[in-house]
N, C-alpha and C positions, 0 to 999 in steps of 0.2 A: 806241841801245845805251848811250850814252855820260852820257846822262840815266837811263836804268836805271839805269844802275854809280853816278852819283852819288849817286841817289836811296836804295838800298840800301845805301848807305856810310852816308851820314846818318842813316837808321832803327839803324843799328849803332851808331851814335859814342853817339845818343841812350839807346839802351839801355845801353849799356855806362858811358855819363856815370851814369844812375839809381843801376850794381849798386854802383858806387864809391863809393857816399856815406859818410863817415867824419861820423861820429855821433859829437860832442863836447859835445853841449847838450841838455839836455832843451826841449821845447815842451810847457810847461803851460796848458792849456784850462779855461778856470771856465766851468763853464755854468749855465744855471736851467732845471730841468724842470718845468714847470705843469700842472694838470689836474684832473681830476676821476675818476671811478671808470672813463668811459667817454671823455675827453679827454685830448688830451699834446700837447704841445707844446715844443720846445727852442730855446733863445736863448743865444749866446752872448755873454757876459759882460766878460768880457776873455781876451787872450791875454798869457804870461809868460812867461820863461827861464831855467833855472837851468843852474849851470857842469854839466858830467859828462852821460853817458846811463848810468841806473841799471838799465834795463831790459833785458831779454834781446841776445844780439848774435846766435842763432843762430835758425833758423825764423822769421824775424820776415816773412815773407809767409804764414806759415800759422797756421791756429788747433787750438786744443787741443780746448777745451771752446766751446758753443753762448753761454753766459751769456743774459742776460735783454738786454744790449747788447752792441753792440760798435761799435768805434771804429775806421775805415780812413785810412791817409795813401796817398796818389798823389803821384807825382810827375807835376806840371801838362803839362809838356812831354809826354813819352813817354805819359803813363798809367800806368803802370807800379805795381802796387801795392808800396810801401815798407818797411808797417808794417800789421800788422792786429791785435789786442787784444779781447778781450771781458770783460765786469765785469756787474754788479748792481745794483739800485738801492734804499736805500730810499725812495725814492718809488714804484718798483715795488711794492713790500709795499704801502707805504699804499694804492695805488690799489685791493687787493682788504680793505677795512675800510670796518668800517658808514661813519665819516666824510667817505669820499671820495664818498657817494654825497647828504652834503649841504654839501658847504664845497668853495672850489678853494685848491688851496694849491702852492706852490712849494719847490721845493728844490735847496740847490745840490749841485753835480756835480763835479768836477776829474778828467780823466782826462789821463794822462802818453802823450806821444808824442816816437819821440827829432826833434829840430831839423833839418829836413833843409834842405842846402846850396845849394838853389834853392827857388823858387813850387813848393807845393805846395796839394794840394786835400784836405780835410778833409773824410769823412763819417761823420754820429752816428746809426745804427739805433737803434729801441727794438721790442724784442716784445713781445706779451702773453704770457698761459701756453699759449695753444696755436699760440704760434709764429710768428704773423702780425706784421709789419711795421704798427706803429700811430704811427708818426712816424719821419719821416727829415729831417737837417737837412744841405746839404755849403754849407762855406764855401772862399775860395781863403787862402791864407794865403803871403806874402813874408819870408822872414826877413832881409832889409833894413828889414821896417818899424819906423819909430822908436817904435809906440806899444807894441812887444813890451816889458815891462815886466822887466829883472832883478829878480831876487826875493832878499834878501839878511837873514840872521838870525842873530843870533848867541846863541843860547842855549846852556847848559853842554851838553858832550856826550862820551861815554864808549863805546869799544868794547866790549860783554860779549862777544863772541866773535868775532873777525876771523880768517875761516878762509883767504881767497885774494882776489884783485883782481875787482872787480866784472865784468871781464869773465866769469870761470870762475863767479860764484857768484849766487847770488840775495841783495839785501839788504833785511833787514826790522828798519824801528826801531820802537823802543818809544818813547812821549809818555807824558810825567806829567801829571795829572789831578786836580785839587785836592791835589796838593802845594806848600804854600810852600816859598821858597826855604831857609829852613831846613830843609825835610825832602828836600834832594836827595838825600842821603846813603842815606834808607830810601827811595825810589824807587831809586833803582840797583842796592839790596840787593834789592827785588822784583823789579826788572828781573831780575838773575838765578836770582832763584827763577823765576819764569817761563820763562826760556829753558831750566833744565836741566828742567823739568815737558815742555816739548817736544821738546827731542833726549832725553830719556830714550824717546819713544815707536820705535818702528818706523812707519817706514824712516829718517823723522828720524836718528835716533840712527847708523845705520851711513850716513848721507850729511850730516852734518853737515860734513864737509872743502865740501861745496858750499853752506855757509850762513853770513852772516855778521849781525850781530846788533850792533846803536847802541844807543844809549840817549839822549836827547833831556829834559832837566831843565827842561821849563817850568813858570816859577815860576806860581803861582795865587795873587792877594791873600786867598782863607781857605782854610781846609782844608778835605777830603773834599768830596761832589759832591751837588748836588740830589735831594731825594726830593720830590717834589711833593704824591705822595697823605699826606705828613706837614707840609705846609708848609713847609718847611726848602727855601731856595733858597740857593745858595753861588756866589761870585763868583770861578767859577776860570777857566782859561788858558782852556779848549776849552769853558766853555757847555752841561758834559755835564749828563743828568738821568735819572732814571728811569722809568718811567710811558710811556714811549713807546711810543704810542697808544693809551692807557690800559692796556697793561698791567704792572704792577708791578715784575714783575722784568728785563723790558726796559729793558738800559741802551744809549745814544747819545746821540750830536754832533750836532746837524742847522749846525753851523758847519763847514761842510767846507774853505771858503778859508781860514780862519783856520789849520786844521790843520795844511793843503800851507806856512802862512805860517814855521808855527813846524819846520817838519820843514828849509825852502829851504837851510841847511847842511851837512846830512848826505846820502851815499849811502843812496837808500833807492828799493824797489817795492812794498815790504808794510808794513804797518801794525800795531801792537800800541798800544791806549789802554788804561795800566791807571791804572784809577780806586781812590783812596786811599779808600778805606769797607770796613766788614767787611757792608754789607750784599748780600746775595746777588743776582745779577742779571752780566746783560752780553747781547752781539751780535755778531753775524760778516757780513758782507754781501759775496759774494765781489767779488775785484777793488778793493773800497775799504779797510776798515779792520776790526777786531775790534776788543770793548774788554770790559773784566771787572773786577769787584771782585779785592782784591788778598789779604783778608782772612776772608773766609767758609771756612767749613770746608770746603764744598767749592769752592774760590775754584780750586786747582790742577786737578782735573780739566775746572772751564769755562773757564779759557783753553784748553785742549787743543782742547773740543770746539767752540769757537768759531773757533779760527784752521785747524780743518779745516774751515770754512765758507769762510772769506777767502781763506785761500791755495788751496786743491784745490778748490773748489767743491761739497765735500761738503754731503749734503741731509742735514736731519733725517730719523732714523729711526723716531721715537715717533710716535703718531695719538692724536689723542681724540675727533675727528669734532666740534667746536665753531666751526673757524674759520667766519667770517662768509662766505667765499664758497672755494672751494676752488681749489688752485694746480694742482691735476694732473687731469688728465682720460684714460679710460679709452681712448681712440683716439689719443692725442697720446704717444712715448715722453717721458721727459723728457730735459734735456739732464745731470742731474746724473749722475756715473758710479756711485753707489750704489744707488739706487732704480729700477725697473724698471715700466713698465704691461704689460711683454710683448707690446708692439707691434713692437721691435724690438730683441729680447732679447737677438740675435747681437751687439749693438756694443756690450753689456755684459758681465756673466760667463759666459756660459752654457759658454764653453770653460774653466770651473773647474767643472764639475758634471760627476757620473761619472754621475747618475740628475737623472730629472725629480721634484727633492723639494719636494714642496709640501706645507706645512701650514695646514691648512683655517684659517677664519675662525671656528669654531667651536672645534675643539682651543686655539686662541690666547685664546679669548673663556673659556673653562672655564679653562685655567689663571691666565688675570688675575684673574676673579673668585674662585678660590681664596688668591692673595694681595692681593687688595683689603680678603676679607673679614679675613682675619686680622689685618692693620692697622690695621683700623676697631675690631677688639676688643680688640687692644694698647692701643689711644689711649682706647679708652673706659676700659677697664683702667688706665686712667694711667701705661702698662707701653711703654718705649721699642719703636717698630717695629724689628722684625728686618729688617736688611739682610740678600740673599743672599751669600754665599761665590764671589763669581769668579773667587779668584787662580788654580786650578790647571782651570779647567772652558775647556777648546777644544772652540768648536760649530763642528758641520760647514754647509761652506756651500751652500744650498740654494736655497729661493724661501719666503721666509715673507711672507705675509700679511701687513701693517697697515704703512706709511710713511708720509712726506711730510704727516701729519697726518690719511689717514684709515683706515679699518681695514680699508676693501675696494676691493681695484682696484689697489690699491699694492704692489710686493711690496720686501723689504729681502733682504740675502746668509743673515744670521745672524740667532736670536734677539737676543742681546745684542752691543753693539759701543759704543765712547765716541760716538759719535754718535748714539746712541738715550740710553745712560743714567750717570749720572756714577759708577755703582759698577763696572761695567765695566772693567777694565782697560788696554785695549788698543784700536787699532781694527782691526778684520776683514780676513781677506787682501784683499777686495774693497777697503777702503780704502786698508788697506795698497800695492796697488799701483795705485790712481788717486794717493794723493801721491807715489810714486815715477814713476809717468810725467808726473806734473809737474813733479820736480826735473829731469829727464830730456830734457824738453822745452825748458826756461827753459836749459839748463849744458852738453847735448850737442848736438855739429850732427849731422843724421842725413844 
């Protein structure tokens, strides 16, 4: 009995040692993802440390959102899960592009886990799009080891919005992007054009007391950023370019350590790269980073609709039925909280629906081609295309036909929302309240 009692003592001490881990460091992870269209493979790189834990303090044995990965800490002793996180990749993306189907190529990774106070065990899932497990990598990890690298940087840096202590709040900095050091002045000045273009949205705007917002002035030796398909290569901080994977207005980093290098002084979990060009383009990859032209006209509504990609895990709502191999499959739900296969309808909105409203693939296909063609006659016409009038039009939310890039199989909340199209105002209560139970999830303990 006496070895019982002690035995049960111990399993307590042990668990109760786990729930007390006070999280004062981050444990940054650089990893290299390799592969092909039908290959993955995960290496890790080096492990770092930075002073602070920037990341959530509450839920952190639970997850939100599915992502494309995720990332588990254990604690070695007990088991005990610690820490679990899910994010994105773009090496995911690449994997479904004609490219991957003849070249292997690698990309790096960094994902943030807080430092926990003894050996702990590291596991890195990857899935495909229908949700299968197609690499798994666990390593152990001591934070006595001497080779855990501090990570230390001192580039200029400016609060645009410091609403409460990182514990209460989510923080997301902004990085300069072919800005010289002369022009830190007008990066801080977009930096807060950007930031008021996103708490102007809902829910943002009435939960911004939960958001706080850096600004990060890495200098660049030239200005503005790569366009490829013009030969114009530019020698800034982040390595950014356009053209990514040959398409034009996709902009990205594939220098992801460099990024986590120049951020290692500030409080931060979210990412904003604005790139100094008026040329149109940007990305959102949730979990990692968004990055956007700072100067296109419509330069303010793609940050919006881009960091509803990063931070929420929001899915694109437009389709054109071109991508080279498709992300969503008609028996798989997906894991994004916008878009629907109606596999498993109930874990999205359907308790915001009074009626089963669907609008056919046909009614959607008539009304595009009615403003295709008027377009088409504008421009031939050499007569500027008519944007529609969104300001005062509230669609009801239903089940409409055409997302996630194709036009059948997929369904979205509403005709129009900022995550389908940049003239849109707003995003849809449906979004509306997936970034709300994500500020919710990161700042409330339930």
């Amino acid at each position: 009995m006496t070895k019982r009692i002690t035995a049960v003592c111990a399993a307590l001490l042990i668990a109760v040692s786990a729930m007390a881990q006070d999280f004062t460091k981050t444990l940054r992870l650089d990893y290299i993802f390799t592969g092909t269209n039908n290959e993955t493979e995960i290496s890790l790189a080096k492990m770092k440390s930075l002073e602070g834990w920037y990341g959530r303090h509450v839920n952190m044995d639970k997850l939100l959102l599915e992502g494309n990965g995720q990332v588990k800490l254990y604690d070695s002793e007990s088991g005990k899960l610690l820490y679990i996180n899910s994010f994105s990749t773009l090496f995911r993306e690449w994997q479904n592009s004609e490219e991957a189907t003849q070249v292997r190529k690698s990309f790096e990774v960094v994902l943030l886990v807080p430092m926990p106070s003894s050996k702990a065990r590291v596991t890195v899932d990857l899935y495909n799009d229908r949700k299968e497990i197609v690499a798994t990598y666990t390593h152990e990890m001591d934070p006595e080891d001497i080779l855990i690298q501090p990570v230390k940087c001192n580039f200029p840096s400016k609060y645009i919005l410091r609403s409460g202590d990182s514990k209460d709040c989510i923080d997301i900095a902004f990085v300069a992007e072919g800005y010289t050091a002369q022009e830190a002045d007008l990066f801080y000045s977009e930096a807060q054009m950007a930031m008021e273009q996103i708490i102007g949205h809902e829910p943002f705007k009435s939960m911004k007391d939960r958001l706080n917002f850096v600004a990060v002035a890495a200098p660049s030796q030239e200005s503005g950023v790569s366009i490829p398909n013009k030969g114009d290569w530019r020698n800034t901080a982040l390595g950014s370019h356009y053209d990514t994977f040959y398409s034009d207005r996709y902009l990205t980093t594939l220098n992801i350590f460099k990024l986590h290098d120049v951020l290692a002084s500030v409080p931060y979990e979210h990412i904003i790269i604005l790139a100094n060009t008026d040329n149109y383009g940007g990305g959102g990859i949730y979990g990692q980073y968004m990055m956007s032209s700072t100067r296109h006209y419509q330069s303010k509504p793609v940050i919006v609709h881009e960091f509803g990609h990063s931070f929420a895990g929001l899915a694109d709502e437009y389709f054109y039925d071109d991508q080279y191999e498709q992300f969503y499959f008609s028996d798989i739900e997906p894991w994004e909280p916008n878009i629907t296969t109606l596999v498993d309808f109930e874990s999205k909105w359907k308790d915001m629906l009074d009626t089963d409203n669907i609008v056919t693939k046909a009614e959607q296909v008539a009304q595009q081609e009615v403003q295709r063609a008027q377009a088409q006659k504008a421009r031939a016409e050499g007569k500027p295309v008519a944007r529609p009038d969104y300001s005062n039009i509230k669609f009801e939310v239903g089940l409409y036909e055409g997302a996630g890039y194709l036009s059948e199989g997929v369904y979205r909340p509403v005709p129009e929302c900022r995550m389908k199209i940049n003239e849109y105002p707003e995003f849809c209560p449906v979004c509306k309240r997936a970034i709300q139970r994500y500020i919710d999830w990161n700042t409330v303990q339930e």
